[in-house]
Residue frames relative to the residue before (quaternion, step in Angstrom):
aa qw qx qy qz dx dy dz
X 1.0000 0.0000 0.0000 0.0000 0.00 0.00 0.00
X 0.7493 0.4548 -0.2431 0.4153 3.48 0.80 -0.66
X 0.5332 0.6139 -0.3016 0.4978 3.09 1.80 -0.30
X 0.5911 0.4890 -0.3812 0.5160 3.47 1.16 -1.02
X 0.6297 0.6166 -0.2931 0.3706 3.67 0.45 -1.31
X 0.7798 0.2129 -0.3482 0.4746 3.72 0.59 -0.88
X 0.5791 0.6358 -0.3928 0.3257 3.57 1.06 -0.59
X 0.6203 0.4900 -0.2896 0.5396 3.78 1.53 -0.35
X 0.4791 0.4874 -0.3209 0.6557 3.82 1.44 -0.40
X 0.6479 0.4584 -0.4346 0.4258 3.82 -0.13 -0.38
X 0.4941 0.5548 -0.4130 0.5267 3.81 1.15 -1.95
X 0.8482 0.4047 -0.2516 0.2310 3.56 -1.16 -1.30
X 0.6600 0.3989 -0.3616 0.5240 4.05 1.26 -0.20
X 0.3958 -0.6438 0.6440 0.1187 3.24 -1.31 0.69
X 0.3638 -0.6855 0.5606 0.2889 3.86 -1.04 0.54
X 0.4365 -0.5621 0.7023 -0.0138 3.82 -1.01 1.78
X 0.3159 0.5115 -0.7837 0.1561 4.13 -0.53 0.63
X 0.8473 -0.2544 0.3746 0.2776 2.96 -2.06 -0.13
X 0.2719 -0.6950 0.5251 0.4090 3.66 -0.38 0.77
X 0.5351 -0.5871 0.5238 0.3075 3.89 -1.99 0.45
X 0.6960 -0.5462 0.4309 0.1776 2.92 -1.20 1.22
X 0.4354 -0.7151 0.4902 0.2425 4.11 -0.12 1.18
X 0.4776 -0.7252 0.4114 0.2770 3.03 -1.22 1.12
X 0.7271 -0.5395 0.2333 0.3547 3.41 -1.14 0.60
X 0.3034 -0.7914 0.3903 0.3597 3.95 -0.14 0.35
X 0.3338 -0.7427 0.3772 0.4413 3.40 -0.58 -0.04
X 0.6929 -0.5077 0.3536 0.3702 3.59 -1.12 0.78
X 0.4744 -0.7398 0.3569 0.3167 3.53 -0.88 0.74
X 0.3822 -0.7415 0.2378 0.4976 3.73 0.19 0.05
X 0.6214 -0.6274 0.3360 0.3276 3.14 -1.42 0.36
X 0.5902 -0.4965 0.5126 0.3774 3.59 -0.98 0.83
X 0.2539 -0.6209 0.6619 0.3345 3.72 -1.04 1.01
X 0.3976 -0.7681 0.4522 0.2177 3.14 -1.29 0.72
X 0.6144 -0.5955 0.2507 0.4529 4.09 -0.46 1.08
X 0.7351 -0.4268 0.4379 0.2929 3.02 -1.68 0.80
X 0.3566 -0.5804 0.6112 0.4031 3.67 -1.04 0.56
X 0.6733 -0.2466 0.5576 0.4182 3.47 -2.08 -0.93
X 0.7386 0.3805 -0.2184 0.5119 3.42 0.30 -1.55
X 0.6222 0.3164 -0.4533 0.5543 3.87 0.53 -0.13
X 0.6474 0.3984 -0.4194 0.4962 4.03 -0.29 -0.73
X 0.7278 0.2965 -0.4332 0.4413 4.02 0.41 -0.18
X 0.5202 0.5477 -0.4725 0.4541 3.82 1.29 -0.27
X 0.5489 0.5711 -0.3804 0.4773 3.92 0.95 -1.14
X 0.7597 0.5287 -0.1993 0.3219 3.46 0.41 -1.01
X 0.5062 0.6636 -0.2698 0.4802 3.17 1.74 -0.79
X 0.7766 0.5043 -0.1591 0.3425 2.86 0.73 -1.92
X 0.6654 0.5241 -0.2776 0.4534 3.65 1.34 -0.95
X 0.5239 0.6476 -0.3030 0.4630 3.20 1.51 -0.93
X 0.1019 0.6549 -0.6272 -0.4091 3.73 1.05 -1.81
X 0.5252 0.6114 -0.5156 0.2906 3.59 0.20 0.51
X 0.5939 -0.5153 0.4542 0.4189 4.25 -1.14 0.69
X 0.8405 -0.4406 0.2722 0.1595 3.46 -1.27 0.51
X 0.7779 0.2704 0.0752 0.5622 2.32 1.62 -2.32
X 0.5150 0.6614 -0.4873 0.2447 3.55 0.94 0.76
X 0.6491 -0.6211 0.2741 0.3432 3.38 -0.96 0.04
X 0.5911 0.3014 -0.4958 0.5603 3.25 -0.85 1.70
X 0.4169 0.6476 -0.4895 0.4089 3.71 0.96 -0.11
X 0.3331 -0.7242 0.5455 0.2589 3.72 -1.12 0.13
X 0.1782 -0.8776 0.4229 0.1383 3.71 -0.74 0.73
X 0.6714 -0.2886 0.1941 0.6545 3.63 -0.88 -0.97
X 0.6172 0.5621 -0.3178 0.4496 3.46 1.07 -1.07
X 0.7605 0.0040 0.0327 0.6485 4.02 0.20 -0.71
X 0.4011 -0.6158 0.6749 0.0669 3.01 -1.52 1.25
X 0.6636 0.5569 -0.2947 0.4034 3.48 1.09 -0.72
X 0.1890 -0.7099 0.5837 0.3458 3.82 -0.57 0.33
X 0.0522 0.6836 -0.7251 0.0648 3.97 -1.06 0.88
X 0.4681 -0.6296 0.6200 -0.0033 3.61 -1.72 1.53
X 0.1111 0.7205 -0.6824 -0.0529 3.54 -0.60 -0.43
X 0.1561 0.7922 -0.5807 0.1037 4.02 -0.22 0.55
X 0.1141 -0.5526 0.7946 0.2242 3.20 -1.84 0.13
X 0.0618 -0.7771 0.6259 -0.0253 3.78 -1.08 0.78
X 0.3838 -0.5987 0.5720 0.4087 3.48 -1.03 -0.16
X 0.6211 -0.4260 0.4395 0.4895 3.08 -2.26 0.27
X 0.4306 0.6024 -0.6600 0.1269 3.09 -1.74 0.80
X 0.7150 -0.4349 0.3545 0.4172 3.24 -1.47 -0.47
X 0.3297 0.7920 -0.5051 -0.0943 3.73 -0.95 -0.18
X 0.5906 -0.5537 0.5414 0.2269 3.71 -1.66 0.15
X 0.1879 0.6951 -0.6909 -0.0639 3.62 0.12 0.79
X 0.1301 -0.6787 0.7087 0.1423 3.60 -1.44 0.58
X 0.3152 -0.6668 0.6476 0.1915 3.24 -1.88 1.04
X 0.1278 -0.7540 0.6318 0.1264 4.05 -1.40 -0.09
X 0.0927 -0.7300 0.6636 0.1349 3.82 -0.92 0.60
X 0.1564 0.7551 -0.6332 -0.0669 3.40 -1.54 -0.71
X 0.7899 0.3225 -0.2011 0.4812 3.65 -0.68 0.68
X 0.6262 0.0846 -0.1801 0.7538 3.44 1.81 0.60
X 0.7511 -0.4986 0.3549 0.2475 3.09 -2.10 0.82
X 0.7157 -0.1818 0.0924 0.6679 3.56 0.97 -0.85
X 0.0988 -0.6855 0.7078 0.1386 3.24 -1.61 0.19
X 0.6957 -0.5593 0.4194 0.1654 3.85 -1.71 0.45
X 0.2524 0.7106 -0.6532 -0.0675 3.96 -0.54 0.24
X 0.2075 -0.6649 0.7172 -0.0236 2.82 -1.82 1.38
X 0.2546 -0.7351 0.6263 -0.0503 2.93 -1.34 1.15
X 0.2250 0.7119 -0.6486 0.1479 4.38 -0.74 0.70
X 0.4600 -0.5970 0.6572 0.0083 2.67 -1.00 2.04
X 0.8461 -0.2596 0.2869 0.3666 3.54 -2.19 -0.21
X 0.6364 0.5635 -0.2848 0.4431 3.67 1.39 -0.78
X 0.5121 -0.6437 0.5056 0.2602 3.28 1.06 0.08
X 0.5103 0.6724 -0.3360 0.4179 4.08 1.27 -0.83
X 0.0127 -0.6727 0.6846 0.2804 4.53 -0.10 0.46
X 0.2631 -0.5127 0.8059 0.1355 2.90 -2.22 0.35
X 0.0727 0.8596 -0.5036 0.0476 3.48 -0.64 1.16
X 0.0357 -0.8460 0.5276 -0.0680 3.60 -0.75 1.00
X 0.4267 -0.7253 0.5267 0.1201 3.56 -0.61 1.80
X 0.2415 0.7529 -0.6108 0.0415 3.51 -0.99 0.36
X 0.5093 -0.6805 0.4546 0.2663 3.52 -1.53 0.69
X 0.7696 -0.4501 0.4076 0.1975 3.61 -1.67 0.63
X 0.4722 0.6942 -0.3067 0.4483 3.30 1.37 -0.80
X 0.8274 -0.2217 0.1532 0.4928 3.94 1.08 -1.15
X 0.7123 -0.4065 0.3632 0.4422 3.57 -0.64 0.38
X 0.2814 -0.6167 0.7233 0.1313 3.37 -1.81 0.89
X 0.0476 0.6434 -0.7514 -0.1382 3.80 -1.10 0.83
X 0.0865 -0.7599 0.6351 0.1087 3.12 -1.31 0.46
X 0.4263 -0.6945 0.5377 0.2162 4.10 -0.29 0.91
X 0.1704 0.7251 -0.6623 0.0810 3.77 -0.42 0.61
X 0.1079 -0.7160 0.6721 0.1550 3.64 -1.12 0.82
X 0.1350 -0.7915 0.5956 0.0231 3.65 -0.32 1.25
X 0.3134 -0.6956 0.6069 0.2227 3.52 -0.89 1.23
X 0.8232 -0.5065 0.1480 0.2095 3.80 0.68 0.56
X 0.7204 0.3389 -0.3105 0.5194 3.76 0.11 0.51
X 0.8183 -0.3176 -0.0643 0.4747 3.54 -0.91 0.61
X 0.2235 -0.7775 0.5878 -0.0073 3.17 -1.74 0.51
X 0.0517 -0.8223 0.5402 0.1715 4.03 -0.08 0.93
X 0.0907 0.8369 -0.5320 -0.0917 3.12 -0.83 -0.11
X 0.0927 -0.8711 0.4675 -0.1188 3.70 -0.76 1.04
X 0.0411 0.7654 -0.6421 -0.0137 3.23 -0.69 0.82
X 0.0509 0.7830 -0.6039 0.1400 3.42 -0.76 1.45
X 0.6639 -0.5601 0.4837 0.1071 3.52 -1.79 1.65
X 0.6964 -0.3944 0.5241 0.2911 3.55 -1.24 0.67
X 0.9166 -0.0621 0.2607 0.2968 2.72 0.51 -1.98
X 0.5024 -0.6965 0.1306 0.4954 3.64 0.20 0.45
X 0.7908 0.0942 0.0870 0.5985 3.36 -1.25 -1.09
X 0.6100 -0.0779 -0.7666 0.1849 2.39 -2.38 1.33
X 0.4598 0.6071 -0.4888 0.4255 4.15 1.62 -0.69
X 0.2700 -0.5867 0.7443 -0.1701 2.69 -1.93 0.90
X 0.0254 -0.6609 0.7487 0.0441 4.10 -1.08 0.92
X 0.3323 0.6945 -0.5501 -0.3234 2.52 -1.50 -1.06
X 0.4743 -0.8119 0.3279 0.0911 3.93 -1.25 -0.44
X 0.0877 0.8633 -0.4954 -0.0406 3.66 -0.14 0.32
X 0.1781 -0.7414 0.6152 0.2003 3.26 -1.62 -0.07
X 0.2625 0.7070 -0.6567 0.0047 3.46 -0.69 -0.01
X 0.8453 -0.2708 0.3565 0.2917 3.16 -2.24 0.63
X 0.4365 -0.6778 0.5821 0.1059 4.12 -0.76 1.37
X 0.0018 -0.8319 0.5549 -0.0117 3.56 0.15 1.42
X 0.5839 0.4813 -0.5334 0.3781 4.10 1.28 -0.07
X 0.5981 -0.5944 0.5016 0.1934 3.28 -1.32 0.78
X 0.6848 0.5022 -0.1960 0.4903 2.85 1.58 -1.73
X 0.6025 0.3415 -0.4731 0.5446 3.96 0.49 0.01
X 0.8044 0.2751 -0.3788 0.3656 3.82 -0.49 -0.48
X 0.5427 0.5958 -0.4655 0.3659 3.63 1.05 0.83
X 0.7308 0.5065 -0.2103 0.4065 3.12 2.28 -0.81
X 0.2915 0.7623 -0.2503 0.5209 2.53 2.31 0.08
X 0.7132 0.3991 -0.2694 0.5094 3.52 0.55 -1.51
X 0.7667 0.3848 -0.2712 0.4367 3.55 0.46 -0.71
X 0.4856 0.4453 -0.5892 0.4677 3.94 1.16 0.30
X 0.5672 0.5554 -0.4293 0.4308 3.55 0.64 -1.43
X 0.8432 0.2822 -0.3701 0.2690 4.09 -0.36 -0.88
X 0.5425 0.6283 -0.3834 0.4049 3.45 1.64 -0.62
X 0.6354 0.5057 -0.3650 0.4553 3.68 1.17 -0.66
X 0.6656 0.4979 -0.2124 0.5137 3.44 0.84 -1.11
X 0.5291 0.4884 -0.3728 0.5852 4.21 1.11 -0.39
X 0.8388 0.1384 -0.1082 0.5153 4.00 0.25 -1.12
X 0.2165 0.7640 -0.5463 0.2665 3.48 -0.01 1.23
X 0.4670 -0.2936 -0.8282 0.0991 1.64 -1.25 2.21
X 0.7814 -0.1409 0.4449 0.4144 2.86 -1.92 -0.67
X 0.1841 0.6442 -0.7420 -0.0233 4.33 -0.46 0.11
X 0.9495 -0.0503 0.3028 0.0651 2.48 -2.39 1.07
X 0.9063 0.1205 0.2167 0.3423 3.94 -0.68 0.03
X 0.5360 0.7480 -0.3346 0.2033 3.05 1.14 -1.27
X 0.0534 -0.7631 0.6012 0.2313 3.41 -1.73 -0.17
X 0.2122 -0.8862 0.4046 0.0766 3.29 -0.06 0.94
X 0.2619 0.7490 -0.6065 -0.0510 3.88 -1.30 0.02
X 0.2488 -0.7368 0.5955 0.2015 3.11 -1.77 -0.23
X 0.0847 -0.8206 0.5603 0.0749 3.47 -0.61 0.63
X 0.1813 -0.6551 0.6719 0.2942 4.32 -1.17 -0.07
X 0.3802 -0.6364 0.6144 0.2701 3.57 -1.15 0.45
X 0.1029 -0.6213 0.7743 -0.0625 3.81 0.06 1.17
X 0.7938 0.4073 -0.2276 0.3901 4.13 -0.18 -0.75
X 0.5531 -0.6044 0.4657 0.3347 3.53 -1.42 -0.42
X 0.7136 -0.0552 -0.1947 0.6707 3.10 1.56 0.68
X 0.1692 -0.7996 0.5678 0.0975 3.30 -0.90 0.85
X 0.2256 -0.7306 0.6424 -0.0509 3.48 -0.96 1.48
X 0.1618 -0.8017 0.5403 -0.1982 3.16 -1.61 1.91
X 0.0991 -0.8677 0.4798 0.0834 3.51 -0.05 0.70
X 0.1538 -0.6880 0.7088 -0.0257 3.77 -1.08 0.59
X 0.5719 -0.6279 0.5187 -0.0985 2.92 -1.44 1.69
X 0.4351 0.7803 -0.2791 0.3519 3.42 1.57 0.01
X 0.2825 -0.7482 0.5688 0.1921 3.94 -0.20 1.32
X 0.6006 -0.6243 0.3402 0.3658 3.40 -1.52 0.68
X 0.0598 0.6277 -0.6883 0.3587 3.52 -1.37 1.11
X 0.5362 -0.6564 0.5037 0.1669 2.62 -2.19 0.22
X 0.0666 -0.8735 0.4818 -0.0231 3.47 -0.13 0.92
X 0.1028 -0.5875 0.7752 0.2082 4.15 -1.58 0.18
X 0.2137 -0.7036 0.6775 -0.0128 2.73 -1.69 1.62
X 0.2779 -0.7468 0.5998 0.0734 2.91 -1.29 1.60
X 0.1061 -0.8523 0.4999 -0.1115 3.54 -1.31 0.55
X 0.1527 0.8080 -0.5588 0.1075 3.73 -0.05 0.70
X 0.0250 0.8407 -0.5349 -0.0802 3.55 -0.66 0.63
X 0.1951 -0.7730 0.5793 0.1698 4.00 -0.77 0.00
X 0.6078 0.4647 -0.3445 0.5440 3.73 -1.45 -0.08
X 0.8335 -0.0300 -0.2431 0.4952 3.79 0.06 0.16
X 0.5290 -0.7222 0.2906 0.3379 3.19 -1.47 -0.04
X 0.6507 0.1304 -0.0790 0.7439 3.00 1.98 -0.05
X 0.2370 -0.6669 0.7064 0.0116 3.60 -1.54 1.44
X 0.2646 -0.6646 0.6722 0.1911 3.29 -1.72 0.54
X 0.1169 0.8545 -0.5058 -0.0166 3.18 -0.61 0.57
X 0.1928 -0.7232 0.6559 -0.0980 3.85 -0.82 1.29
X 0.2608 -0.7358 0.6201 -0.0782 3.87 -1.22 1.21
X 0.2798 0.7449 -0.5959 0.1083 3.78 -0.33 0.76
X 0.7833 -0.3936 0.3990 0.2690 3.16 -1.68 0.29
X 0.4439 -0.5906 0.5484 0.3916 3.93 -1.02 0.40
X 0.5195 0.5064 -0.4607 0.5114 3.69 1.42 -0.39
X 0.6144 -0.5032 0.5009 0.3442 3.85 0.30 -0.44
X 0.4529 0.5840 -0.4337 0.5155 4.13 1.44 -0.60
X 0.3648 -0.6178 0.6918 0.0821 3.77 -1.20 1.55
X 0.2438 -0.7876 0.5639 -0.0480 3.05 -1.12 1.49
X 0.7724 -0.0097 0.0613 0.6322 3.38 1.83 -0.75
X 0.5020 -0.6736 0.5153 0.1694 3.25 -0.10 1.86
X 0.4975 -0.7072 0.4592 0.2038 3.47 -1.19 0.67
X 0.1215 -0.8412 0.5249 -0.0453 3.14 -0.59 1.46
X 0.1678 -0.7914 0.5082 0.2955 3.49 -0.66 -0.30
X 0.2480 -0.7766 0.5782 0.0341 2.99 -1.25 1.35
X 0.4734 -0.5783 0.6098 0.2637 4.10 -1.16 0.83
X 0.5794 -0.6499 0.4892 -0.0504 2.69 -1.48 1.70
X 0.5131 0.7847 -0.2993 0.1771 3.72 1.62 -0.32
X 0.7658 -0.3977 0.2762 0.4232 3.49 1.33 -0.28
X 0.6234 0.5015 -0.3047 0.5167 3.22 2.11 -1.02
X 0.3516 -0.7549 0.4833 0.2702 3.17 -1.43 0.27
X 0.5698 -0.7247 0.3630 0.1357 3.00 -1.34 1.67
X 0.0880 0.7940 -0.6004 0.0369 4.31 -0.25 0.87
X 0.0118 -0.7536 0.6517 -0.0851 2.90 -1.51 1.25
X 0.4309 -0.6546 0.5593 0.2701 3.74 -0.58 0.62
X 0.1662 0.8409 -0.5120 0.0566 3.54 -0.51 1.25
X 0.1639 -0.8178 0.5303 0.1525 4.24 -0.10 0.76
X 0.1647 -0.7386 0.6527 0.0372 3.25 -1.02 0.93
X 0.7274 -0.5571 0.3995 0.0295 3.13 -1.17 1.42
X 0.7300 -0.0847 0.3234 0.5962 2.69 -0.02 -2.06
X 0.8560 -0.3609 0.2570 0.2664 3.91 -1.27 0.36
X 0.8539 0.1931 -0.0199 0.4829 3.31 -0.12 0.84
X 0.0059 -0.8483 0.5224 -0.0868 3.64 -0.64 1.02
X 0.1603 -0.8416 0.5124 0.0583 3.40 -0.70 1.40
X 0.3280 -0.7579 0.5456 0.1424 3.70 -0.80 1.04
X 0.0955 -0.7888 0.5960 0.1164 3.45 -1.12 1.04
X 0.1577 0.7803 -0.6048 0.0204 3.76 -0.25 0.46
X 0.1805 0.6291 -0.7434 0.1376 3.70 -1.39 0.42
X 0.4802 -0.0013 -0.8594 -0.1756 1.78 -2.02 -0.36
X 0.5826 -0.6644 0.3940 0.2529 3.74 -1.38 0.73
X 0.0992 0.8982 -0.4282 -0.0106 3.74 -1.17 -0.27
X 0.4652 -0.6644 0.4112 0.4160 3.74 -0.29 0.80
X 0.7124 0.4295 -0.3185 0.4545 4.16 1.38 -0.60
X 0.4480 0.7022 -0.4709 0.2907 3.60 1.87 -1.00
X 0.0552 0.7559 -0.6524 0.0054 3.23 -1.92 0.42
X 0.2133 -0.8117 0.5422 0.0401 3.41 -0.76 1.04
X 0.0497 0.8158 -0.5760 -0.0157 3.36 -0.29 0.60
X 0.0359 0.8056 -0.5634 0.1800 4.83 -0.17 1.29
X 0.0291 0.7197 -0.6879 0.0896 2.65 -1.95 0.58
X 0.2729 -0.6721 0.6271 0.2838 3.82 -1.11 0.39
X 0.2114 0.7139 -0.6648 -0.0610 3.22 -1.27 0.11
X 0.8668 -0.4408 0.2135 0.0936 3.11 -1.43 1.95
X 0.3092 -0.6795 0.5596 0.3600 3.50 0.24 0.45
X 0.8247 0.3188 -0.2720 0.3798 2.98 -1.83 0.96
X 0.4824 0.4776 -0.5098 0.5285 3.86 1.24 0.58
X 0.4113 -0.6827 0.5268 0.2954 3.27 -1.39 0.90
């Protein structure tokens, strides 16, 4: 009986040892530590594909990559690189003395298309901040076709709608297709629409709402150089242009402008 009695007292206790010693944590990790100079100018190389030591590259003397050139008229590709900061700046100033500046991030190269009618060119691509950052810069001769064609056709659309008016909304479009469709950003209002096209001898052209509501019944307008004006009112927001017949030579060069510009 006493045997039963402690053997049921024994059941009901639990064993109390020492509690176990927590498992080891793991170490936080180590901060990567920052890019040298001499790496953030190797990064730069590499984005550049261009040697360390060429010109526009940054050195010990200038972290900053800066060009100075005299070039002929023509097309070219100037490209900017960073590394060892978040973004960095390339400026460009042509004979006019006037920069053209554009900010971009480290993540990848800046091209920028510039058609330069010829004599000197700076160019500069310069860090937030100094050392461990790194820029640099190149130029070389515009081998896409496809940018100095959109090029040719900004140059004639400016030179087709001259001047500038007031308000305006401008585009350009090529007829690569059998009809080429165009869209303008253009709140509702009254508006004359200008138009000049080239490469055919005759365009059709028809204006409706982004709602789909025809604003200008399709008409057809000569291809001769003059510029085409109709008085067109938009409803609602936005205004889509239909013009074709298409072509690989066609060209379309429009614009609204506000009722009431002279």
């Amino acid at each position: 009986m006493a045997a039963a009695v402690l053997a049921m007292s024994l059941a009901g206790c639990e064993y109390s040892g020492p509690d176990e010693p927590p498992a080891p944590s793991s170490p936080p990790p180590a901060t990567p530590s920052a890019a040298s100079f001499k790496d953030n100018i190797s990064e730069v190389a590499r984005l550049l594909e261009a040697s360390p030591t060429d010109p526009g590259m940054p050195s010990e003397a200038e972290p900053a990559g800066k060009l100075s050139l005299e070039l002929a008229p023509g097309d070219y590709l100037v490209t900017g690189a960073c590394a060892g900061v978040y973004g960095a700046k390339l400026t460009l100033v042509k004979a006019d003395g006037v920069p053209e500046a554009s900010s971009f991030e480290c993540t990848s190269t800046l091209d920028r298309f510039v058609r330069h009618d010829g004599g000197p060119l700076t160019i500069s691509a310069v860090p937030p901040t100094g050392r461990p950052a790194a820029t640099g810069v190149k130029v070389q001769v515009n081998l896409d076709r496809r940018a100095s064609e959109l090029e040719d056709l900004s140059d004639w659309a400016a030179q087709q709608l001259q001047p500038g008016l007031p308000g305006e909304l401008r585009g350009t479009s090529r007829g690569n297709t059998t009809t080429t469709t165009a869209g303008l950003s253009a709140p509702p209002g009254q508006y004359e629409l200008h138009l000049v096209c080239a490469g055919l001898p005759v365009a059709e052209l028809s204006v409706s709402t982004w709602k789909g509501a025809e604003v200008l019944a399709p008409v057809q307008v000569p291809c001769g150089g003059s510029v085409f004006k109709a008085p067109v009112v938009l409803p609602t927001e936005g205004a889509d242009l239909t013009m074709g017949p298409g072509g690989l030579d066609s060209r379309f060069a429009y614009r609204l402008v506000p009722a009431g510009q002279p």
